[in-house]
N, C-alpha and C positions, 0 to 999 in steps of 0.2 A: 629491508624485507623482514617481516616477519614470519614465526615457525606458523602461526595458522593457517594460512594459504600456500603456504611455500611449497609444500610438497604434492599438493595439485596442483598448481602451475607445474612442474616438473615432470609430473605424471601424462600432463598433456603435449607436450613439448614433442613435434616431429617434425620430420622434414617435410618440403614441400609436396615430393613425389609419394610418401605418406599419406597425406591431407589428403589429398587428390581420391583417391582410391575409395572414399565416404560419398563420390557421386558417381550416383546410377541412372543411366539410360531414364530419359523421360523426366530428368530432374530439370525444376527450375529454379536457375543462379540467381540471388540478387548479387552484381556487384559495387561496392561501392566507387565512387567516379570522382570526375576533376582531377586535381593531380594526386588526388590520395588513393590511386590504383593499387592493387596489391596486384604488384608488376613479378614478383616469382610464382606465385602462387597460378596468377594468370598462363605464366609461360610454363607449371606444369601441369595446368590446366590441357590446354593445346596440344604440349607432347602424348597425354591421355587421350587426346580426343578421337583415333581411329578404334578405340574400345567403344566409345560410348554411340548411342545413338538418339538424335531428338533432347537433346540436351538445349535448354532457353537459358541467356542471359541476360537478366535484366537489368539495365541500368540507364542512369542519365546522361549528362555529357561525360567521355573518357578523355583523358589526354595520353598520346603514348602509342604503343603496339596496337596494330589491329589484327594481328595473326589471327585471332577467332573468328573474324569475318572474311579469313581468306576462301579462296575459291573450294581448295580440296577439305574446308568444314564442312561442306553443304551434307545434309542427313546424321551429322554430328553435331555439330552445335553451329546452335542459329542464335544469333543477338536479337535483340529487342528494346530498341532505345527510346526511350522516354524524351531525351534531346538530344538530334542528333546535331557530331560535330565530323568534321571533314575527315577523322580516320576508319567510321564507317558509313558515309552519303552514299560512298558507289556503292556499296555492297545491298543498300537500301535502293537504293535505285535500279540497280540490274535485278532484285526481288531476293536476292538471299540472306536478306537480314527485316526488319521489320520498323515500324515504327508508330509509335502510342504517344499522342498528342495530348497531353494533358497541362493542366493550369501548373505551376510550381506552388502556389498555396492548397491544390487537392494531390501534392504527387504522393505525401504517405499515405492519405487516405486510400489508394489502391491497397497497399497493404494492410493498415489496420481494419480494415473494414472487410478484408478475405477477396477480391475485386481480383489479384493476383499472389494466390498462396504463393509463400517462399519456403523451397524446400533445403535449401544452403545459403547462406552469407559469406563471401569472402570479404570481410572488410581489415581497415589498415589502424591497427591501432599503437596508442604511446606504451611504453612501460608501464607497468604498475607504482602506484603508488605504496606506503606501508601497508596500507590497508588489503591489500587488490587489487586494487579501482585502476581501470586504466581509461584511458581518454580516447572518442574518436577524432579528437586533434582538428582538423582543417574542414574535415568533411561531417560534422557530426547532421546538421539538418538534414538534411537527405538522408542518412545512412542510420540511425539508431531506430526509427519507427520499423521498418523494412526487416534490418537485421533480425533485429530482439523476436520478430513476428518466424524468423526460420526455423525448421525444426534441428537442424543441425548449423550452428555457427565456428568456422573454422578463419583465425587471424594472425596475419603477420603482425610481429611488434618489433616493434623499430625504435632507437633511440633517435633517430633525427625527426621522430611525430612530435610536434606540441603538443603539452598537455595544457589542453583549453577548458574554462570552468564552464560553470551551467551544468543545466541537464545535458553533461557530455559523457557520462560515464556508463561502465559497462562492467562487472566487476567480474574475475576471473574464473568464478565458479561456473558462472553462465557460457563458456566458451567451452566446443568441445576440440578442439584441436589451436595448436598454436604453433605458429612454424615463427621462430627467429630471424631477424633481419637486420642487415645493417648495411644501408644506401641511402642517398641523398633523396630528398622529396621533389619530384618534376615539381617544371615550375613553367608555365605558358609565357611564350618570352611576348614583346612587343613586337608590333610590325616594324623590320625593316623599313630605316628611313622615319617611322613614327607615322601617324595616322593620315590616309591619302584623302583627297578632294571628296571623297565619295563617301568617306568616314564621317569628316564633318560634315557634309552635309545631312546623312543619315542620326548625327548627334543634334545639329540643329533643329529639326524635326522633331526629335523627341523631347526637346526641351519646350519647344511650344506647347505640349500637350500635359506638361507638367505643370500643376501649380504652382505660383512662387509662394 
């Protein structure tokens, strides 16, 4: 690390239950998803949530905790899944959580394009680089259009994030809070037993529809 950036990263550096305290009643979350959840941040999210009220989450598939979509969030924080995966279906099917059906080649244009202003990002990013620069690692397509669109961006950084090249970077100055971390990155296991009758066949299918 270098002395240029060094002492604002450090200046921004708090804890979770810190962070947390930057969202107000009526704000809405983008989070970032798949296994690149920022899973403390989320869990002081939730312990916050009997303060807040009408607080939206947005995001795509999550993998992990769905506390925010549990029953006693309702009037607290409501999700709003872009794709939903089975740890908030009921919460979307019994009506307390929501869902935005969109293409995966127009999902940033909801936010660059203002469609759904973001008023916070939690996203999960790598160390810095010398420079900065840190990476959004595993999740960057979904997650760098969205984010950078917040007006407040608050990130966990974790040594176990890849640092993945490309337009993946985010550099330190742009982030206004940064909560420290250090855990394993989920990881979506396989189906037990490996893919059933109903799997293949649903793969055969779409291989018909693919060009060779």
């Amino acid at each position: 690390m270098t002395s240029g950036w060094t002492g604002i990263y450090e200046n921004k550096v708090v804890t979770a239950e810190e962070a947390v305290k930057a969202i107000e009643s009526g704000d809405r979350i983008f989070l970032t998803g798949n296994c690149s959840v920022p899973q403390v941040l989320l869990k002081a999210l939730v312990a916050r949530a009997p303060e807040l009220e009408n607080v939206e989450i947005c995001h795509a598939l999550t993998i992990g905790s769905s506390d925010y979509v549990a029953p006693e969030m309702e009037g607290h924080l409501r999700a709003n899944s872009l794709f939903i995966g089975p740890n908030v279906r009921r919460a979307v099917q019994e009506g307390r959580a929501d869902f935005t059906p969109v293409l995966l080649s127009e999902f940033t244009l909801l936010f660059s394009k203002g469609y759904l202003p973001v008023d916070v990002a939690f996203v999960h990013l790598s160390p810095p680089d010398e420079h900065g620069f840190c990476s959004y690692g595993i999740e960057t397509g979904l997650t760098k259009t969205p984010a950078e669109a917040a007006r407040i961006i608050i990130a966990e950084v974790n040594p176990n994030m890849p640092r993945c090249l490309g337009d993946s970077f985010i550099h330190i100055s742009r982030v206004d809070y940064i909560v420290p971390v250090d855990y394993p990155l989920m990881e979506l296991p396989m189906t037990e037993g490996g893919p059933t009758e109903l799997h293949m066949r649903i793969a055969e299918y779409i291989a018909e529809l693919i060009p060779d």
